[in-house]
Kinemage of the C-alpha trace (Angstrom):
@kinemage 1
@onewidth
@group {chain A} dominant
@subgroup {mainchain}
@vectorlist {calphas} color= white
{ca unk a 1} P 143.265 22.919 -10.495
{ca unk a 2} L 139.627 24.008 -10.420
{ca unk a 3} L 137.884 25.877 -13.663
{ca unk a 4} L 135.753 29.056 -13.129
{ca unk a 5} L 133.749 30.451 -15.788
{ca unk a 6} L 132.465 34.328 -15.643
{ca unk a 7} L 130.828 36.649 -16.877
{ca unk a 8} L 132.404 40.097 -18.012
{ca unk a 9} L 131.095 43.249 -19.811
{ca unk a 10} L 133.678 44.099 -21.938
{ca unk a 11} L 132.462 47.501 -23.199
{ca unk a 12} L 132.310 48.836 -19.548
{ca unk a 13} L 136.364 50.232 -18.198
{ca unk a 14} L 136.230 47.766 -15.588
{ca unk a 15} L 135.497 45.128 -17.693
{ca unk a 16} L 138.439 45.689 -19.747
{ca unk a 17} L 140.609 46.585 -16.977
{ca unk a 18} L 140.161 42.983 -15.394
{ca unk a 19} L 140.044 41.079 -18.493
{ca unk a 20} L 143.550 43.080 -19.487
{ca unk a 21} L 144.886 42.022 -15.689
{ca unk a 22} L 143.697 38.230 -16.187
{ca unk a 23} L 145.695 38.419 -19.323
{ca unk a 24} L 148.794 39.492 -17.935
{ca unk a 25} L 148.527 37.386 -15.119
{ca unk a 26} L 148.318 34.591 -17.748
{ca unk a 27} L 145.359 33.187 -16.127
{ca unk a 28} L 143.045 33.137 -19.171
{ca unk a 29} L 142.983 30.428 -21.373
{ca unk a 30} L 139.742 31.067 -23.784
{ca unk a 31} L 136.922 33.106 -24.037
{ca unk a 32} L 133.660 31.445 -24.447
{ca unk a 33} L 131.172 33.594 -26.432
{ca unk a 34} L 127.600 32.147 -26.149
{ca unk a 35} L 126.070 31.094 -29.074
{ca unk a 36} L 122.719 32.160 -30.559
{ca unk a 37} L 120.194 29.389 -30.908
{ca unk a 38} L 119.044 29.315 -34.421
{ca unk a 39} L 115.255 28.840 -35.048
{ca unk a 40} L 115.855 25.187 -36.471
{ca unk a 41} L 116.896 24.533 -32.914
{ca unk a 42} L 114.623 25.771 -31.396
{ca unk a 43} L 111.813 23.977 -32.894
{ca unk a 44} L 113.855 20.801 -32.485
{ca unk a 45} L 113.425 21.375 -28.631
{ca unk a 46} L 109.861 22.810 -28.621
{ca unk a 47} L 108.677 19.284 -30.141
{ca unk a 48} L 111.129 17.272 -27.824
{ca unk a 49} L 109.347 19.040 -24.881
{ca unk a 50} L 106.389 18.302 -26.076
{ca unk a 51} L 105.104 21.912 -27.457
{ca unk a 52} L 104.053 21.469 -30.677
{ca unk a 53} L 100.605 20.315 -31.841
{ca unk a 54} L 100.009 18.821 -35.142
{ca unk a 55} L 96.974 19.084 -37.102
{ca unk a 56} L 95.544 16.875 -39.859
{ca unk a 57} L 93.903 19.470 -41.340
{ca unk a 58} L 93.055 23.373 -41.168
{ca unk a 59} L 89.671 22.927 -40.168
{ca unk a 60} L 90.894 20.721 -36.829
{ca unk a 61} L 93.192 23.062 -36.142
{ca unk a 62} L 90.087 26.053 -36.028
{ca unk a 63} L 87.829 23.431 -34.520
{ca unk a 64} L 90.829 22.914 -31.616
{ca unk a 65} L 91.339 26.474 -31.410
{ca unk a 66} L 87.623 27.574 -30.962
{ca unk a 67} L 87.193 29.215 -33.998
């Protein structure tokens, strides 16, 4: 048994005209709605890639910045 994942518009008649035939069929097991990435998370991977900078004080931060 293989697993296929797509992607369907379901405000769009053709979207809800397959995902009502996958239904019936009894094909579809679960829909998958992608989840938002909160800001905590993404801060958690702009430091783990190596995107944050951290200052000691104001003044090095101006002073790295050219100001």
């Amino acid at each position: 048994m293989a697993t296929y994942a797509i992607t369907l518009n379901e405000r769009t008649t053709s979207g809800k005209a397959l995902m009502a035939y996958l239904q019936a069929l009894g094909v579809l097991v679960k829909k998958i709605s992608p989840q938002a990435k909160g800001s905590l998370a993404r801060s958690r991977e702009d430091k783990l890639a190596g995107r944050v900078e951290s200052f000691a004080s104001s003044e090095e931060m101006f002073k790295s910045l050219g100001i």
